[in-house]
C-alpha atoms as one frame of an Amber mdcrd trajectory, in Angstrom:
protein
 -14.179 -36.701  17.032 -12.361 -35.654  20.399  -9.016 -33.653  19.099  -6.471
 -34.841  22.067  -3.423 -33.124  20.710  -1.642 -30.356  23.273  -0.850 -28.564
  19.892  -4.090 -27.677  18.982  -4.853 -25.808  22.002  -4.695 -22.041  21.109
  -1.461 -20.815  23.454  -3.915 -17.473  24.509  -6.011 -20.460  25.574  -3.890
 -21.759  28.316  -3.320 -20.307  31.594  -0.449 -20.747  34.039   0.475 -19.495
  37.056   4.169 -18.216  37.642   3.520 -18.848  41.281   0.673 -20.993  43.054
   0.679 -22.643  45.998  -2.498 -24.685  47.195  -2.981 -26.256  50.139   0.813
 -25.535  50.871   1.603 -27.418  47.894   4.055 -25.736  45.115   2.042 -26.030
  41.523   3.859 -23.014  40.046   4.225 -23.685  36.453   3.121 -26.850  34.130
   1.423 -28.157  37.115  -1.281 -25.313  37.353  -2.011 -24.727  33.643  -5.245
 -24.463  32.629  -7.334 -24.095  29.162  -9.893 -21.326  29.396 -13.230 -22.421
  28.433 -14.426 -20.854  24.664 -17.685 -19.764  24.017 -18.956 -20.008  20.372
 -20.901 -17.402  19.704 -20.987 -17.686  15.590 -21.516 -21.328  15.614 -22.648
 -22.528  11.615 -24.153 -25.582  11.464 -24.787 -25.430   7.837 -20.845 -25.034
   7.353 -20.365 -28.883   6.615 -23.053 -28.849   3.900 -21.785 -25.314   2.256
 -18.174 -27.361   2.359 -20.033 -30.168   0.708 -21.617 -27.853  -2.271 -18.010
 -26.458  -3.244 -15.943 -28.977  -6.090 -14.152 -31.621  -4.136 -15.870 -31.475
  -0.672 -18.950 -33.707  -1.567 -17.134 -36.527   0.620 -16.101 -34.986   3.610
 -18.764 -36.536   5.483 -17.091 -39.378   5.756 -13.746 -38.947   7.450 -13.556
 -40.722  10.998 -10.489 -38.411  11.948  -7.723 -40.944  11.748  -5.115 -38.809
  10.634  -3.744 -40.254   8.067  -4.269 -36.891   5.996  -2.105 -34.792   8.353
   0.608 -37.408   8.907   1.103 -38.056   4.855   0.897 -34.224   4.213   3.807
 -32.315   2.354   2.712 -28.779   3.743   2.465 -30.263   7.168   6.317 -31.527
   7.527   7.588 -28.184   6.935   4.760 -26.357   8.962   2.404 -27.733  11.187
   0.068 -25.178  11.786  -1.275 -26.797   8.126  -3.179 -29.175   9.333  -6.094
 -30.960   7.026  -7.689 -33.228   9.215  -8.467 -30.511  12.176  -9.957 -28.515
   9.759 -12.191 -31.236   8.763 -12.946 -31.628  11.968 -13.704 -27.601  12.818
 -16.315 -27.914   9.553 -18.235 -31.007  10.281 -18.692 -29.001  13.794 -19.887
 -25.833  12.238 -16.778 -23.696  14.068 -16.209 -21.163  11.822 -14.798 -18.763
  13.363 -11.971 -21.345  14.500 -11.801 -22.160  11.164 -11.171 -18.499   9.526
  -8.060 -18.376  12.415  -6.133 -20.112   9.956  -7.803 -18.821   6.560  -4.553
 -17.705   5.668  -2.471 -20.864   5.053  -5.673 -23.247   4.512  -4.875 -22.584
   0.771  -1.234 -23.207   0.669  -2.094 -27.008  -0.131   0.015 -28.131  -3.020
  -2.212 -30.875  -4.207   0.209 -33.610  -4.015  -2.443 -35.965  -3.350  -0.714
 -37.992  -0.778  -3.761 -37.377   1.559  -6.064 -39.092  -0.823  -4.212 -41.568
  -1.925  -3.675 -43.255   1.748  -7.134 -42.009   3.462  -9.004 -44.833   4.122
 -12.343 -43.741   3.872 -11.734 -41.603   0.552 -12.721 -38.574   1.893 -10.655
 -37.052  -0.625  -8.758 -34.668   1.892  -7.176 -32.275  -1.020 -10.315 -32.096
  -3.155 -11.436 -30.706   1.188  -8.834 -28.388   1.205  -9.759 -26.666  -2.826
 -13.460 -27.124  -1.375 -12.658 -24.830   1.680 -10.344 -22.274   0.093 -12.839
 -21.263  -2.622 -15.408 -21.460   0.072 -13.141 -18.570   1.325 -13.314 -16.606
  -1.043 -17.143 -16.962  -2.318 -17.384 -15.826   1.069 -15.136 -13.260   1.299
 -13.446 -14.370   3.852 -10.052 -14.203   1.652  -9.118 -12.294  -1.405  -8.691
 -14.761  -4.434  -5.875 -17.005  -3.596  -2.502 -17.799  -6.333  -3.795 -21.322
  -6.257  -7.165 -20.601  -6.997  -6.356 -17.799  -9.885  -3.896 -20.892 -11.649
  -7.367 -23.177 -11.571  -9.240 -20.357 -12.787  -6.927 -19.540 -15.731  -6.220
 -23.376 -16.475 -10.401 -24.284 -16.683 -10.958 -20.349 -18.894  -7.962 -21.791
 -21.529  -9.614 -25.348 -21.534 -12.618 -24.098 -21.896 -11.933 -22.006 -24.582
  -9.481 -23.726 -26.803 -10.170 -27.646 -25.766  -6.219 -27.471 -24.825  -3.518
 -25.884 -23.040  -0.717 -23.620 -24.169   1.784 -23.833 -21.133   3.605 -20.052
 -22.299   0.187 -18.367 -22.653  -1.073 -19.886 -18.781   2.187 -19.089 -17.123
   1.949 -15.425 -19.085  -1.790 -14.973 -17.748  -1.166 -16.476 -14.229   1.846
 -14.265 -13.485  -0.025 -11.275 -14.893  -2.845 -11.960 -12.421  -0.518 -12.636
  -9.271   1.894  -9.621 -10.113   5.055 -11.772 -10.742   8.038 -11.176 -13.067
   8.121 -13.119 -15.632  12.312 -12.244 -15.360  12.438 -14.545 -12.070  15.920
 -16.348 -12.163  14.288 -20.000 -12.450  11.873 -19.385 -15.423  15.049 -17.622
 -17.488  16.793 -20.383 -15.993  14.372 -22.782 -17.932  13.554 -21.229 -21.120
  17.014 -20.877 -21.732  17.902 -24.387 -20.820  14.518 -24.972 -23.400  15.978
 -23.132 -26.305  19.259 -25.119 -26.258  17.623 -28.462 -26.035  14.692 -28.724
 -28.073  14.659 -28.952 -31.780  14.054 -25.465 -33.696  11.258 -26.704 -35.216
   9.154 -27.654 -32.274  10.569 -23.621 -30.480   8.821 -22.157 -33.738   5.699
 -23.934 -33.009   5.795 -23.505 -29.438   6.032 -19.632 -30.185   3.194 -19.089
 -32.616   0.968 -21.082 -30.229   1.958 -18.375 -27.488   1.204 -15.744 -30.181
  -2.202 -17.611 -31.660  -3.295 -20.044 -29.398  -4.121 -23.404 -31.208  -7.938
 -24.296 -30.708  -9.465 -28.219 -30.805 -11.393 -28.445 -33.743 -15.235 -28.672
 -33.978 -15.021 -27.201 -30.563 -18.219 -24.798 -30.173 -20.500 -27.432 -29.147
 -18.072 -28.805 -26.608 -17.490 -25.400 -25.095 -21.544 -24.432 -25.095 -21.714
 -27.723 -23.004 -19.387 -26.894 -20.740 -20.320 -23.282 -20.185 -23.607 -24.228
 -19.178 -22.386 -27.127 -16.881 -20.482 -24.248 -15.079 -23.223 -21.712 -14.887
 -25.044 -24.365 -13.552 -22.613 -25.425 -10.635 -21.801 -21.916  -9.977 -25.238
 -20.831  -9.556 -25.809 -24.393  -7.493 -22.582 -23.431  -5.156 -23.660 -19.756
  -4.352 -26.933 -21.046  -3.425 -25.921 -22.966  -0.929 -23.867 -20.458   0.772
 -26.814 -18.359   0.597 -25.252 -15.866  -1.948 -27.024 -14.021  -4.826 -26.609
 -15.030  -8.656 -23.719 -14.158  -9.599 -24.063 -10.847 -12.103 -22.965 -11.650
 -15.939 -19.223  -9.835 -16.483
């Protein structure tokens, strides 16, 4: 899993000389760069496994480094610093302290799924990426990031109600990342909302932001799934080597 590219060579990493001469030959320049060796002093080699324990990363085992996941990835066009399959390839090597260099874009994937759709050995690169940024934060190696708090208040509505009430998530998300909910865009939309859709359907989309509607015969359902996450939770710090987590 040799990584070949010039652009994932850490620029502190390379040395060059404004002026050498050897052997009364001029190698000033590109000619005498060099890449200072690293020495890995933190080196995990359970980090591939932990990866594996987290929702989504149970497959990474399987990616061959082709690529494909970088080259079809959205976040990648606009900055390539985001780049899935080196990351892979930093985990399934146990470099973690290469990996935490970049801890603070890994979550900016915007699950688009265009890496798992073409990735030939359906490694799943997104479910990777969600794997490794709530590794980060079990961790904490990162505070809790806006994509991860949207999951978290998405599964606590499902969970609770057996459906989702758009309003209420977008209320509770903003309120947990510290937005406006007077940003330009979302005015821009409700408004556009109110003049489109029927009255009827406004009313009912209003008391379900006041009393959220709830799936009936539901408590069984929701027992089930409680336990399923206590379970996986439990399973997940476990394998990081983290304590139970304490009851809120």
């Amino acid at each position: 899993m040799t990584i070949h590219e010039k652009s994932l060579i850490r620029p502190e990493n390379l040395i060059q000389h404004d002026k050498l001469v050897i052997d009364g030959v001029d190698v000033s320049g590109d000619w005498s760069t060099f890449i200072a060796p690293r020495v890995i002093t933190d080196y995990n080699e359970a980090l591939e496994a932990e990866i594996a324990a987290m929702p989504g990363g149970q497959h990474i085992h399987r990616c061959w480094q082709c690529g494909s996941c970088t080259n079809a990835c959205t976040v990648n066009a606009l900055n390539p610093d985001f780049n899935p399959r080196y990351w892979i390839y930093l985990i399934r090597l146990g470099m973690e302290s290469e990996l935490l260099r970049d801890k603070d874009i890994i979550w900016q994937c915007v699950s688009c799924n265009k890496c798992t759709n073409i990735c030939p050995r359906d490694v799943d690169p997104e479910g990777v990426m969600k794997a490794t940024a709530h590794w980060l934060e079990l961790k904490g190696h990162t505070p809790r990031s806006p994509a991860m708090t949207f999951d978290h208040e998405f599964s606590a509505q499902v969970v609770a109600t057996g459906r989702i009430e758009e309003g209420r998530l977008l209320q509770r998300f903003f309120a947990r990342t510290g937005q406006k909910l007077t940003q330009d865009w979302l005015v821009g939309l409700i408004r556009g909302l109110i003049l489109r859709l029927p009255v009827g359907l406004l009313a009912r989309l209003g008391l379900a932001a006041l009393r959220p509607p709830r799936t009936r015969r539901w408590d069984g359902a929701q027992r089930a799934m409680n336990e399923f996450i206590a379970e996986q939770t439990t399973a997940q710090r476990k394998a990081l080597g983290l304590p139970p987590e304490t009851a809120r």
